[in-house]
C-alpha positions in Angstrom: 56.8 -4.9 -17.1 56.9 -6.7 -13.9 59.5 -8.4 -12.9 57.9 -12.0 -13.8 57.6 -10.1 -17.2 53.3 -9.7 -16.8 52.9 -6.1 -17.8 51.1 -4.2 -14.9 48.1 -2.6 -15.3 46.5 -0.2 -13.6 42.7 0.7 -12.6 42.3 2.8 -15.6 43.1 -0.2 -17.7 40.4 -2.6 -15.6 38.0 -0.4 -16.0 38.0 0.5 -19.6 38.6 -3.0 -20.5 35.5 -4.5 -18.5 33.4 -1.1 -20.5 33.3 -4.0 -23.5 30.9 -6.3 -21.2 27.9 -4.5 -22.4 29.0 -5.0 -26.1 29.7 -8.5 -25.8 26.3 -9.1 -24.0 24.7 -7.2 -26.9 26.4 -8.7 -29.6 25.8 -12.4 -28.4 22.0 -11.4 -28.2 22.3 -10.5 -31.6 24.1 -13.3 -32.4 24.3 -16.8 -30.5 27.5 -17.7 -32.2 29.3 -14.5 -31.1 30.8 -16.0 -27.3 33.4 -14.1 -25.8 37.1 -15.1 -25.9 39.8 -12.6 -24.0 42.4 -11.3 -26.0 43.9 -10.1 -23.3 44.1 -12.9 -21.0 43.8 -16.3 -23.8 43.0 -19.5 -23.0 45.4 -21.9 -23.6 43.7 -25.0 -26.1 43.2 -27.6 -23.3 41.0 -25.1 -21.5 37.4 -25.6 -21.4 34.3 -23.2 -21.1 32.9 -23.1 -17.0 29.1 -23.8 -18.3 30.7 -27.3 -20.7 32.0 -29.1 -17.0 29.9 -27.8 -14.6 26.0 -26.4 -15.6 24.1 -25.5 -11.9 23.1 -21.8 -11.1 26.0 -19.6 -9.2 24.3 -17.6 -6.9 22.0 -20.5 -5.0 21.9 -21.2 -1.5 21.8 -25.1 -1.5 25.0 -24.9 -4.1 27.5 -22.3 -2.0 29.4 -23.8 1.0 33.3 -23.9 2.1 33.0 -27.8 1.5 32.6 -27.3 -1.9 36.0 -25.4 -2.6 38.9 -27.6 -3.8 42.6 -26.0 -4.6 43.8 -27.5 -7.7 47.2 -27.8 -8.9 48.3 -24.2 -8.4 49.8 -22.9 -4.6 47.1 -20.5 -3.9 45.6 -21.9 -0.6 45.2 -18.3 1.1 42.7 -17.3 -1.8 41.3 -20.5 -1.5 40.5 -20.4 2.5 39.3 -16.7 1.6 36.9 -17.7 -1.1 35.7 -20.6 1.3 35.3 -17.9 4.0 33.0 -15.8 1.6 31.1 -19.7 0.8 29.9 -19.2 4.3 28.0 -16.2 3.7 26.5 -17.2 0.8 24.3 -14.3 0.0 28.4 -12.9 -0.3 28.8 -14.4 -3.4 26.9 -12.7 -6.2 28.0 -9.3 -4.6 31.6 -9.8 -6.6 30.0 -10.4 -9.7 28.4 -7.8 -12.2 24.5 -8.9 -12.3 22.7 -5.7 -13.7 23.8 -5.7 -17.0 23.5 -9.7 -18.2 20.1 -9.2 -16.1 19.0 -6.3 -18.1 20.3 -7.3 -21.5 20.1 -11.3 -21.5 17.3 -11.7 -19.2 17.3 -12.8 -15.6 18.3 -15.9 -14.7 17.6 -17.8 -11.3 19.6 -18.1 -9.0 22.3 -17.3 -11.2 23.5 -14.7 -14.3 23.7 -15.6 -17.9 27.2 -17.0 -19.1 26.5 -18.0 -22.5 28.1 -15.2 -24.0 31.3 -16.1 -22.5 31.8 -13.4 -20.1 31.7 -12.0 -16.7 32.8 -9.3 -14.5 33.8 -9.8 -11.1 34.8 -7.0 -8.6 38.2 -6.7 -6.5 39.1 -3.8 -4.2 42.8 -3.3 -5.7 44.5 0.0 -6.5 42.6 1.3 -3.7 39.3 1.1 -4.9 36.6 -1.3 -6.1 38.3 -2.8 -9.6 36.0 -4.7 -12.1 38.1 -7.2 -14.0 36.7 -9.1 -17.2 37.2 -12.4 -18.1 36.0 -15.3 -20.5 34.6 -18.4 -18.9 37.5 -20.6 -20.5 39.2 -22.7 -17.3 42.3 -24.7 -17.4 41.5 -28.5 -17.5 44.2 -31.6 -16.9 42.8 -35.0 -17.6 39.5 -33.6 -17.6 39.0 -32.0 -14.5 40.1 -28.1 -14.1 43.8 -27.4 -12.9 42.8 -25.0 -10.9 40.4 -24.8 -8.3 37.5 -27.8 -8.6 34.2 -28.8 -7.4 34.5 -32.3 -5.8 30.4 -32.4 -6.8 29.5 -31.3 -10.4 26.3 -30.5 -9.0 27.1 -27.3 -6.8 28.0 -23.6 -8.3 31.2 -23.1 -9.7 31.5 -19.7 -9.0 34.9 -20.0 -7.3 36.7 -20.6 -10.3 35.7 -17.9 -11.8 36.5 -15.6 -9.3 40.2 -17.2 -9.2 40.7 -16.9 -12.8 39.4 -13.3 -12.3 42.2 -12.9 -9.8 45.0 -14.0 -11.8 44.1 -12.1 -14.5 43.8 -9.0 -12.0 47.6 -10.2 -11.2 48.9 -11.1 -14.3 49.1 -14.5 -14.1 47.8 -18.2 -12.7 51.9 -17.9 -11.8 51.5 -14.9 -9.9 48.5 -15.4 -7.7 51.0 -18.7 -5.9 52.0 -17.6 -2.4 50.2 -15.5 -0.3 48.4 -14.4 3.2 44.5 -15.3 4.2 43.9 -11.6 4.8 45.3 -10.5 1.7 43.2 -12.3 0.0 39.8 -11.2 1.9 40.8 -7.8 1.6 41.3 -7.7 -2.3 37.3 -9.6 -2.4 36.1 -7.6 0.2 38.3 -4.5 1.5 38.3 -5.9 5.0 41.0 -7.5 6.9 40.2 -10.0 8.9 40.9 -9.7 13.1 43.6 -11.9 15.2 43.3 -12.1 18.5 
């Protein structure tokens, strides 16, 4: 137990937990009504599904740029300047998400992967190596708009906020993920730190 009281995991425990994505794409093939909900990391009863608020594809071009990343409520500005650093480099984006299995077992979708069953995997390089980490699609939402990071245009890909709930989850907590540093952040999406001159 942490000192916050989150129990810390390890990469063992990422890995063997995001081994169920295949099942849960499977069994919501099988059966529509059967959408993912994380036991492990459970939304709260004001949180909403990504795909109910906003509906465009992830992964295109048009939809993926740094003016499209809002912070929300929480104090997590360094991952929010990192994931609007990846939003330059669009073609970034789908490379910390899991895309052969929901393509191979749901179909592929353009521009985008298949969320209906309530799941994704996205990839961090933590515990010195690359780390998948599973999540449900459930966000938190205040008055109707998500607490955390937002899309000032319901129109553009989402895919930020699923990559910071990913994050959280990664470090126990929305709680924990407040405070930090720019290059911590783009080294735990992409195992680089960036240069200062």
């Amino acid at each position: 137990i942490s000192k916050k009281g989150i129990v810390n995991y390890d990469f063992e425990h990422f890995e063997e937990e995001s081994k169920k994505y295949q099942k849960i794409l499977l069994d919501y093939k099988n059966d529509n009504n059967k959408v993912f909900i994380d036991e492990n990391f459970p939304p709260l009863k004001n949180w909403k599904r990504i795909d109910d608020i906003y509906n465009a594809p992830l992964f295109k071009k048009e939809l993926i740029s740094p003016n499209f990343v809002n912070q929300g409520s929480i104090g997590d500005c360094y991952l929010i300047a990192s994931l609007s650093r990846i939003a330059k480099q669009y073609y970034l984006v789908p490379q910390l998400f899991e895309r052969y299995l929901p393509n191979l077992i749901l179909g592929k979708v353009e521009n985008s992967i298949n969320i209906k069953c309530g799941a994704v995997v996205i990839y961090f390089q933590a515990f010195g190596r690359r780390t998948p980490v599973l999540i449900d699609t459930f966000i938190p939402i205040k008055n109707d708009r998500p607490l955390c990071s937002f899309l000032s245009d319901n129109t553009k890909s989402p895919w930020f906020c699923l990559v910071e709930k990913a994050f959280a989850k990664l470090c126990g907590s929305f709680s924990n993920i407040v405070g930090g540093f720019l290059s911590n952040g783009i080294y735990s999406l992409f195992f680089y730190y960036p240069k200062h001159k």
